[in-house]
N, C-alpha and C positions, 0 to 999 in steps of 0.2 A: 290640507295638512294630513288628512286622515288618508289619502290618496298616496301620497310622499314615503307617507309612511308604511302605506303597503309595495310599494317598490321596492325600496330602501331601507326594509327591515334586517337585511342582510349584514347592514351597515354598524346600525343597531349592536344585533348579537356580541358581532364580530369586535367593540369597542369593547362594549360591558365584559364580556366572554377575558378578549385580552388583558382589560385590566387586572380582574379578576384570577388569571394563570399567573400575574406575573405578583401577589398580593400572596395566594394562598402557602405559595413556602418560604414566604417570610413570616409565617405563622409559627409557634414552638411545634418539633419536629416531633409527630402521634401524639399530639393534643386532640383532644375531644371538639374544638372550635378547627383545628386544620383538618380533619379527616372528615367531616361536616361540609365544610368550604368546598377540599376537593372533589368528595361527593357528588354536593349540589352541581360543581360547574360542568363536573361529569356527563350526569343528568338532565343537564339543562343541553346539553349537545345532542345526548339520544332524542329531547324532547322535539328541538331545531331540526333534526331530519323528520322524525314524522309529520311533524308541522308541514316543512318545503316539499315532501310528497306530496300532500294532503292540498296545497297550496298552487304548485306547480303542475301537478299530475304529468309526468314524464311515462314515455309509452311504455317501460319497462321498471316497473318497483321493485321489483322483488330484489334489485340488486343494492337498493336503499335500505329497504327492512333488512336486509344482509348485513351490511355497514352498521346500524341502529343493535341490531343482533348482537355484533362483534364489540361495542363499545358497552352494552348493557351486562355480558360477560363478564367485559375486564372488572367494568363496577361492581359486579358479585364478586371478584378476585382482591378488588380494595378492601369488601366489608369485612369479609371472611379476615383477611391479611391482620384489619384494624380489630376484631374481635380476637382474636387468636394474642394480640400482643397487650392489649387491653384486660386481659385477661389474668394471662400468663408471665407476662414481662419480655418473652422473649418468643420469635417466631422459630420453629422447625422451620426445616427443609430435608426434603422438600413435604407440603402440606396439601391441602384443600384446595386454599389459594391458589395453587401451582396450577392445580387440573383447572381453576377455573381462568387464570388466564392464558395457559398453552390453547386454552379452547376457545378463546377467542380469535385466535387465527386462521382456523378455518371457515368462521364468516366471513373475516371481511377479505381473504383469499377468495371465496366464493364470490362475494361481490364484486371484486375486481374483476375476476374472470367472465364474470354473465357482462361485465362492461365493457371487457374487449373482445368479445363477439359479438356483440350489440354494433361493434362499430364495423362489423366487416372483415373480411380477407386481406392482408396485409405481409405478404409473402419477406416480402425484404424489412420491413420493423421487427417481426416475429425472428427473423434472424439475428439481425445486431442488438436486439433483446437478450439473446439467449449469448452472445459473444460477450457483452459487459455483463451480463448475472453469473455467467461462466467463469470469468476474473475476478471478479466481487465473491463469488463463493471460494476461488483460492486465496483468498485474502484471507476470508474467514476461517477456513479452516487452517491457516499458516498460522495468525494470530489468537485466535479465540476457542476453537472444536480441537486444536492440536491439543495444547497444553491442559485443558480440561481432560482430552483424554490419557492425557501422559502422567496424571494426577495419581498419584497411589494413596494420598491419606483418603476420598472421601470413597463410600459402597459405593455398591454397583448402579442404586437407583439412583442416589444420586447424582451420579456421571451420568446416566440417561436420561434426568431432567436437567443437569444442566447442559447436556448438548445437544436434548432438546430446543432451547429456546434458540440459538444461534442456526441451527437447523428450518426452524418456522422462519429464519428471518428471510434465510438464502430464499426459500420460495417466495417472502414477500418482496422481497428483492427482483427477482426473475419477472414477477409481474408488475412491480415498479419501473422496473428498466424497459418492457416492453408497450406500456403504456406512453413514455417520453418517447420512444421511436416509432410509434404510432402515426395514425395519421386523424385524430380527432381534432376536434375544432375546439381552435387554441382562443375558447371564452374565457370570462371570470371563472367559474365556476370548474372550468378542468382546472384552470391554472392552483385553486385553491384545496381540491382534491388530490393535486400533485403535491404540492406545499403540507398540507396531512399527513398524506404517507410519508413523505419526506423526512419529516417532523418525528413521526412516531419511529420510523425505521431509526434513524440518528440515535435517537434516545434508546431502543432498545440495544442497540450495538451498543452504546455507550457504557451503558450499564452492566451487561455479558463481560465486555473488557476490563471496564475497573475495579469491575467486582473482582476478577482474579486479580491482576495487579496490587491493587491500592485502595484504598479505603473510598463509599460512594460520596462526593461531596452535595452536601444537602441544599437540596431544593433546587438545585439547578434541573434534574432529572425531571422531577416532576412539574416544569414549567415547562420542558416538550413536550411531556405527554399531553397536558392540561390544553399545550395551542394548539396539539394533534387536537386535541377535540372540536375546539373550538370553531378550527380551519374545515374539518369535519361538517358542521352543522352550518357555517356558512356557504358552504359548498351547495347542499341540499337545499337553503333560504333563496340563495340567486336565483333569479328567473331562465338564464341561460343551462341550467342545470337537464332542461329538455334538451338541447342540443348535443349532450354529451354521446346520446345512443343514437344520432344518426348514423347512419349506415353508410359506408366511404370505402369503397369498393376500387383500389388505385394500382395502378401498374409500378412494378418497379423501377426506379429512377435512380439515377445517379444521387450518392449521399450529402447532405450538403457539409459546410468546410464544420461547421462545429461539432457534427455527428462524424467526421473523418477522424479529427482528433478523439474524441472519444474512444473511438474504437482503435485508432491507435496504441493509445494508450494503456486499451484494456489487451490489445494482442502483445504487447511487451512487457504484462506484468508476470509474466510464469518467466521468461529466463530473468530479468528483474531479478525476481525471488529468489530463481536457483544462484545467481551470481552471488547474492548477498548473503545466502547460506553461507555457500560456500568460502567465502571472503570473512566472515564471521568464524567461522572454524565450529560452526554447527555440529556435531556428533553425528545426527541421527537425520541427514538432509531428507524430505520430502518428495525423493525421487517418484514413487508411484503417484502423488496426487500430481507434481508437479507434468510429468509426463500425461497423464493421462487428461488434463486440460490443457497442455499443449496440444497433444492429439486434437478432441475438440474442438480447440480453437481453430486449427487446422484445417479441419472440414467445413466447420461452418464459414468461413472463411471464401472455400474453395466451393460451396456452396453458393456464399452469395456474391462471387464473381461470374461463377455461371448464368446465375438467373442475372448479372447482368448482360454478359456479354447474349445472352436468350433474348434479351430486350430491346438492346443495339439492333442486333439482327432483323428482329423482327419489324421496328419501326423505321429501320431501311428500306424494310420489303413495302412497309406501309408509304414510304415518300418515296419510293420506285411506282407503288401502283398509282398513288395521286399524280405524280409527275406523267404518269404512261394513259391517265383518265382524262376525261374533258370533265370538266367540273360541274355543268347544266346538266349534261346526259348521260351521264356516266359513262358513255361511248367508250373505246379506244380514241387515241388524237394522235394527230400527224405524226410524232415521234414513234409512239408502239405499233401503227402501218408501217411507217418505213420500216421497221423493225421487224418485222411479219414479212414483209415482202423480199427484204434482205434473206431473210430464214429459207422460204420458198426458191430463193432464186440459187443459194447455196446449195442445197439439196438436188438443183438440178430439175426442179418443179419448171413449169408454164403456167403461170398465172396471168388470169386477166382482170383487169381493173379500169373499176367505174368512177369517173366522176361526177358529182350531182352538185349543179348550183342553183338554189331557188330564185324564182324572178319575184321583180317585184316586193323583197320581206322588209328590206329597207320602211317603205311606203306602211306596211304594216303596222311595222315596228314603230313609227312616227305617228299613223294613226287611230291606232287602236291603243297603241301603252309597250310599255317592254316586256310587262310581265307577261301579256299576252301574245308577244314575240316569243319569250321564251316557252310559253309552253307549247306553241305551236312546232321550236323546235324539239323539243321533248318528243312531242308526238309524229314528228317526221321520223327519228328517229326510230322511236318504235314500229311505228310503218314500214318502213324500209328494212327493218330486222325480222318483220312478220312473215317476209315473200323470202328473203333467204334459206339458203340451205345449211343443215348444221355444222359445216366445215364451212359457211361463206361469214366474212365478219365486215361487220357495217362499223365505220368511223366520223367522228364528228374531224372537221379538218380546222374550223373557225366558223365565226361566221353563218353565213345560211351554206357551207360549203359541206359537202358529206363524199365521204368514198366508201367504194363495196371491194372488198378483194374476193375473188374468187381463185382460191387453188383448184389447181389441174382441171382449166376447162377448157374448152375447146372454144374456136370464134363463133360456131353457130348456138352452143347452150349459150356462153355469154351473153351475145345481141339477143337471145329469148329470153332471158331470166332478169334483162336489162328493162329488156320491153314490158315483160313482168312490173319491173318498179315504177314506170313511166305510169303505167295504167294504174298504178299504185294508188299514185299520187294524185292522179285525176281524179278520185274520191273525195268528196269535204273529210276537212281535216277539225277534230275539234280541241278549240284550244278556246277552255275557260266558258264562259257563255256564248261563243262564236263559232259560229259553223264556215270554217273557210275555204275556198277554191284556191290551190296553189298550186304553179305547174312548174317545169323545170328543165333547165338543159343540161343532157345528159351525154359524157364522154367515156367513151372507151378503146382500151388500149392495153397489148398485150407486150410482153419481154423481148419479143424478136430481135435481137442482134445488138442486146446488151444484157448485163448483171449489174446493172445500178438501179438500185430502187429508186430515187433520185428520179432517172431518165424515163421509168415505167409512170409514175406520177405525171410530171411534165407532159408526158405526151398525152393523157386523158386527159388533164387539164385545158391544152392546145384545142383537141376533139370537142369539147364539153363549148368553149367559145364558137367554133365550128358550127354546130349545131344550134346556137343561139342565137348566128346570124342568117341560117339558112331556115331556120322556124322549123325544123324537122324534130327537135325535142330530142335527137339523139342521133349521132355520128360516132362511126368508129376512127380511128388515126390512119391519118394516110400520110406519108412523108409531105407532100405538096401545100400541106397544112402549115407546116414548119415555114415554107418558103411565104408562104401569104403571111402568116406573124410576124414575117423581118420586114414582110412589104408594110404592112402596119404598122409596127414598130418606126420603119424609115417617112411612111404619109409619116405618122405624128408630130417626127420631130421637125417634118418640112411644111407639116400646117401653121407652127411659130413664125418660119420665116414668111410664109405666104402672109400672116397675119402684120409682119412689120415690114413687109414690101409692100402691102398694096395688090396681095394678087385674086380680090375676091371680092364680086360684083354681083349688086342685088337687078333682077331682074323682074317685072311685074306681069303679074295676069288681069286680069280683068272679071269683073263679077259687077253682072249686068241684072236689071230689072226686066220682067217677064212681062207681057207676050214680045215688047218691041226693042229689046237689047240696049237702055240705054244705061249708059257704065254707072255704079251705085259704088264702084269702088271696086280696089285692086288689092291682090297679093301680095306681099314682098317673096320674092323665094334667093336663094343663094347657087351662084356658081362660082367654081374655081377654074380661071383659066393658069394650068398648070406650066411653066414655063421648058418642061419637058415632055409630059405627058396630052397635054394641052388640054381641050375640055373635060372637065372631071362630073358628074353628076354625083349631087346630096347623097344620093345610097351609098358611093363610094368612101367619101371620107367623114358624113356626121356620124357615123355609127362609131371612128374608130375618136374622134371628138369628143365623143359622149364616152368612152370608153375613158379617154385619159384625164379628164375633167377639163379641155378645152376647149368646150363647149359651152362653158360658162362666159367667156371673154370674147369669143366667136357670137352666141346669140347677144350680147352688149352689143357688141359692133353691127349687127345685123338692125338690131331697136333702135339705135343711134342713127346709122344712116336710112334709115326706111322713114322716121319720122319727120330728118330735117328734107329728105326730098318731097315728103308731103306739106311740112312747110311753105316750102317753094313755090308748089304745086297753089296752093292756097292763096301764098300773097300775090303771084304771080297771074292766074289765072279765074280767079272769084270765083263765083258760080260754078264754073266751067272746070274744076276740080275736083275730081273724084270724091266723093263723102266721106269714105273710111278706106282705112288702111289697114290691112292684116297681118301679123307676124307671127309667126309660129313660136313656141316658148315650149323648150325641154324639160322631160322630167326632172334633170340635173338643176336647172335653172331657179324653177319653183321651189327645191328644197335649201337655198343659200340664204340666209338671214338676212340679208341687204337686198331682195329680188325687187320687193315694192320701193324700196327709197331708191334704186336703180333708176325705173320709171319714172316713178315722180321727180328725177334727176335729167334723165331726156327728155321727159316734157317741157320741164322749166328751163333749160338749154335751146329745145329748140323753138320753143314758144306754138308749139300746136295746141289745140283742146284736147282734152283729155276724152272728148264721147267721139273724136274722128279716127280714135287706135279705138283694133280691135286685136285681145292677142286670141292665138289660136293654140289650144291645148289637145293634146289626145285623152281618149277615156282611159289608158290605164299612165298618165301621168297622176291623175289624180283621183286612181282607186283608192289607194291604203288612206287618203283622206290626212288629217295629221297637217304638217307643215306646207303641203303643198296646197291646202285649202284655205289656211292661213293665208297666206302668200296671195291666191288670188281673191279673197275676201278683202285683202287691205288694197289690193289694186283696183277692185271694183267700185272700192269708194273714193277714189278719186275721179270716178267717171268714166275709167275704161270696161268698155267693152267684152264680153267674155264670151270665147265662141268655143264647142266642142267637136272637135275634128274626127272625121272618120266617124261619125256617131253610128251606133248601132251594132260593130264591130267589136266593140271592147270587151271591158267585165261589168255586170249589172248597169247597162247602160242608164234602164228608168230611174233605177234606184241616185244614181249621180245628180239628178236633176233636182232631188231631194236636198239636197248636201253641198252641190256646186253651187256658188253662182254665176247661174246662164242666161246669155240675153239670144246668142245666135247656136242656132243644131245646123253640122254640116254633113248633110247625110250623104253615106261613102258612095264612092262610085259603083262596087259591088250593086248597089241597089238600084243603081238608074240605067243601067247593061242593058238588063232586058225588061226595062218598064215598056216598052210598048207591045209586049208579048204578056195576053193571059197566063196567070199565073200568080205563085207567091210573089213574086219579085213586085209586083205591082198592086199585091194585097198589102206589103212590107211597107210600102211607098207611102201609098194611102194612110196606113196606122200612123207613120212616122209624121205626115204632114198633120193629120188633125191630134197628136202630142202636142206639135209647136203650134197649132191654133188655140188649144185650149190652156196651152200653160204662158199664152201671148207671147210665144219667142220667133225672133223671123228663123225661117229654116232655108237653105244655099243646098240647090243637087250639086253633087259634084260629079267632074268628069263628062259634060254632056258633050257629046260628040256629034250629033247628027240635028238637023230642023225637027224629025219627028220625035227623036226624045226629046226637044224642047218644046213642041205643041203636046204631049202626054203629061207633060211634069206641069206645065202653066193651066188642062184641064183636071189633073188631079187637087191643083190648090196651090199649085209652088209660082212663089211669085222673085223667086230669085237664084242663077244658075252660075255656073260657071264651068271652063270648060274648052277644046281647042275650038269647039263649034264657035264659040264665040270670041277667042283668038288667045294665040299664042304667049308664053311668056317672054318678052322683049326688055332688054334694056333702057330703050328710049321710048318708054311708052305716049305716044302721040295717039292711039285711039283714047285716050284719057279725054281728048278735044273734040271725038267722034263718036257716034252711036254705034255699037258693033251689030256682029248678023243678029238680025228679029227673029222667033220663034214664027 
């Protein structure tokens, strides 16, 4: 309860408080019990703000104690008032009282003011503040400051106190109206601070007017004031009353529809006026006030169209430059290149331009996390901006894709400042807790005999694949490039129909046990007999396979038919049937979500076991780790096989053997060339075969060509080869029934 009630003291007040404003001038009007009444509930308001100071401690007081200031005033202006008539019978004017409540005005003006700087810069409120206090003060002075001043019974002082008070109001006005178009937060606690002034402003107008008019009708007046108070100290009781002097620092924006009428309405109140003068048959029209807040209103007006149309503009420029950035790296993107290079090419410039695509981020990205993707392209980025020159502008294009434009450079700075970035990049890269090796193919291409940025892109792009299949890291554009992309482009779409003709035949190797070659099991490999071109070799079209993602349906039909010929092989043959069967498995393949229910789909089709497949992976299918070790983690538990291809060649080969699951190392041919020649090659050999000793995995030479590299591999420790030495890839493999050449 006691808790409720410190929350919810506001609630409190604000009942008691009301009741009490609406009670005290139904009291007899300067009774000794009603000037007491309004007094206290007076006083009970100054009390209420010190109190919700004291209570809430909001970062800025002094504009409270202002407010508490400006009410304890007026209260000195009440007693005096009540003293003076209590007295006398009848109050002067002007008196005591007067100076004591005109001088309440400039605290709680003060406080309002320390409140709307408390909130901030507010360029467009602080205008249409000033446009409706603007119209609001020629109201005033049409109806209220005119006819006081046009008054010839009362002196002189008295015309200056009373046009004084209609004067204090206009400024409290000016900062009433600038606080509603404000940008403070719309709490209980503004909203009832709003509701105060509101309150007391009404009231005092009211009273200004009726006073000359017509006689004050009682007690109505002072049940504004009395809620001004009230509204006053609940204001200060609310807890949200801290929130009033945050600080809201906001750009100018378009007005919204109920501040449009407003201001409307306050730019059509000067001819308004002037029309109704005039139409009235006024004497003495208000030309100069009327004119001169037309003026005004005019400017500020034309003022706060500029700072809008200042604002338009600018968050144009602001959703030009987002639309012209890449979002990750703030780079330039492909739109603001072409746009650079369009520039360059206009002007009559030679430009050349690089394309950069990372290998491999995919893998990354899948196996380290994304965010570790991204910051690695973050820091690509910045790499590649670090080697440039300050007229060369680096671009994110998508993706792991990046382009370098270089104005007016020549072919040979080019391919060196190219080269430049290649060796860039061959540095680790860090991104996050990771130290990464990332390498990349690199295209470039210059304007020669076009003005289309468009065509200048394209062509490094072209170059950039160029280069990724030639492993040079970096190719310039040569037309004949153009002509191999259509060739590729035409293989792809005739690999489809090769695929539903029937035009692609798996043919087997052999991989035999050491010293005496008898077969431990074969290879699946793939040919394409081309029906125009005729025999095609794997280098020729898996690359452009893998390229268009048909290589996915390709290595299916590769596992499919390899298995159920080992099938065959099996029921067919017992014994006398190769043990295991190998198939090669693309980095493409490993990252599709269905890769292991594929397998376990052609096993259970063709009815082989699962430990007579072995697939064959390379070491950088399964660097980035990620999906593609998923992948063969769920395949290895169904009992297949997992062999690493070209071992030794990759990226952090030992480290894989961590993280893979491997049963077979198939160490590259590279390393069995020149094992019978002293040397590394044969120190390499040696390391590689006691790895797979001691991590119990069988280890396969590949490539053996000769009897004496296969008596050097069988005395280094290798007990398993493969290779022409010990026979050819064939279609109808029938040494599967015979022992091939012995070591």
């Amino acid at each position: 309860m006691e808790h409720w009630l410190t929350r919810r003291f506001w609630i409190v007040w604000f009942l008691v408080g009301g009741v009490a404003a609406a009670v005290c001038p139904l009291l007899p009007k300067n009774s000794y019990l009603a000037n007491v009444g309004y007094e206290a509930v007076a006083f009970g308001a100054v009390i209420m703000v010190l109190l919700g100071v004291r209570r809430n401690r909001p970062e800025r007081r002094a504009l409270w104690y202002l407010f508490a200031a400006g009410l304890a005033v007026r209260i000195l202006g009440d007693v005096t008032y009540g003293i003076f008539f209590h007295k006398t019978g009848a109050v002067p004017f002007p008196c005591v009282a007067d100076a004591f409540y005109l001088g309440a005005y400039p605290a709680i003006a003060a406080g309002m003011w320390l409140l709307l700087r408390a909130q901030g810069r507010d360029r467009a409120g602080l205008i249409d503040g000033c446009i409706t206090a603007a119209s609001g003060g020629l109201l005033f002075w049409a109806f209220v400051m005119r006819p006081i001043a046009d008054a010839g019974r009362v002196s002189a002082i008295q015309q200056a106190f009373s046009l004084a008070y209609p004067a204090a109001d206009v400024v409290l006005l000016v900062l009433l109206a600038r606080l509603l178009t404000g940008r403070a937060a719309r709490k209980p606690s503004y909203w009832l601070l709003v509701a105060s002034m509101l309150v007391m402003f009404a009231s005092n107008v009211s009273y200004s007017v009726l006073s000359n008019y017509s006689a004050v009708p009682n007690g109505v007046l002072e049940t504004g004031w009395l809620t001004s108070y009230v509204a006053l100290g609940a204001a200060a009781l609310h807890p949200s009353m801290r929130a009033l002097t945050a600080r809201v620092d906001v750009a100018e924006t378009a007005p919204s529809r109920g501040r449009l009428v407003v201001l409307a309405i306050s730019s059509l109140i000067a001819p308004v006026l002037l029309l109704g003068q005039g139409l009235a048959g006024v004497r003495h029209i208000d030309w100069l006030a009327i004119g001169a807040v037309a003026a005004a209103l005019f400017l500020l007006v034309l003022v706060r169209m500029a700072g809008l149309v200042g604002q338009v503009q600018s968050q144009a420029y602001q959703l030009s430059e987002l639309a012209m950035r890449d979002d990750l790296t703030g780079l330039p993107n492909r739109r603001l290149l072409e746009e650079l290079i369009r520039d360059e090419l206009n002007r009559g410039g030679h430009p050349q331009v690089a394309f950069i695509d990372l290998d491999d981020f995919k893998r990354i990205n899948d196996g380290l996390g994304h965010a570790v993707g991204d910051q690695l392209l973050v820091a690509v980025g910045r790499r590649l901006g670090g080697v440039l020159r300050p007229a060369d502008v680096v671009a994110r294009l998508g993706g792991d894709e990046f382009a370098v434009l270089m104005p007016e450079t020549g072919r040979t700075a080019a391919d060196a400042l190219v080269a430049e970035l290649a060796a860039a990049l061959e540095q680790p890269v860090f991104a996050g807790e990771h130290h990464l090796l990332v390498q990349a193919g690199i295209g470039v291409a210059d304007a020669a005999g076009t003005r289309d940025p468009f065509e200048v892109l394209r062509r490094a792009d072209v170059a950039m694949y160029a280069a990724k299949e030639s492993k040079s890291r970096q190719e310039r554009f040569r037309p004949e490039f153009d002509q191999r992309l259509s060739e590729h482009a035409r293989l792809g779409a005739q690999l489809r129909e090769a695929l539903d003709q029937g035009q692609f035949q798996l043919v087997y190797q052999p991989i035999v046990a050491l010293p005496h070659g008898e077969i431990a099991g074969v290879e699946a490999l793939i040919r394409w007999h081309h029906p125009e071109l005729g025999f095609m070799s794997p280098a020729d079209f898996i690359p452009v396979a893998e390229r268009n993602g048909q290589i996915v349906e390709l290595g299916a039909w590769i596992l499919l038919e390899a298995c159920s010929r080992a099938a065959t092989w099996l029921a067919t043959l017992g014994d006398a049937a190769p043990g295991k069967v190998s198939v090669n498995v693309s980095a493409r393949q490993l990252v599709e979500p269905d890769f292991a229910e594929v397998v376990a789909a052609v096993l259970a089709a063709t009815g082989l076991p699962a430990e007579r497949l072995t697939l064959e992976v390379t070491e950088t299918a399964v660097f980035g780790g990620g999906r593609a070790i998923e992948a063969l983690d769920a395949v290895h538990r169904l009992g297949v096989r997992i062999a690493l291809d070209d071992f030794g060649t990759g990226h952090s080969s030992l480290g894989l053997l961590q993280t893979c699951p491997v049963d077979v190392l198939k160490v590259d041919k590279s390393f069995v060339d020149n094992v019978t020649m002293a040397g590394r090659h044969a120190v390499i050999a040696t390391a590689l075969i006691n790895v797979s000793d001691g991590l119990n995995l069988d280890a396969i030479a590949e490539g053996v060509e000769t009897a004496e590299q296969a008596r050097e591999l069988y005395r280094l420790g290798y007990r398993y080869a493969q290779g022409y030495h010990f026979g050819r890839p064939v279609a109808d493999p029938r040494f599967a029934l015979e022992p091939a050449a012995a070591a």
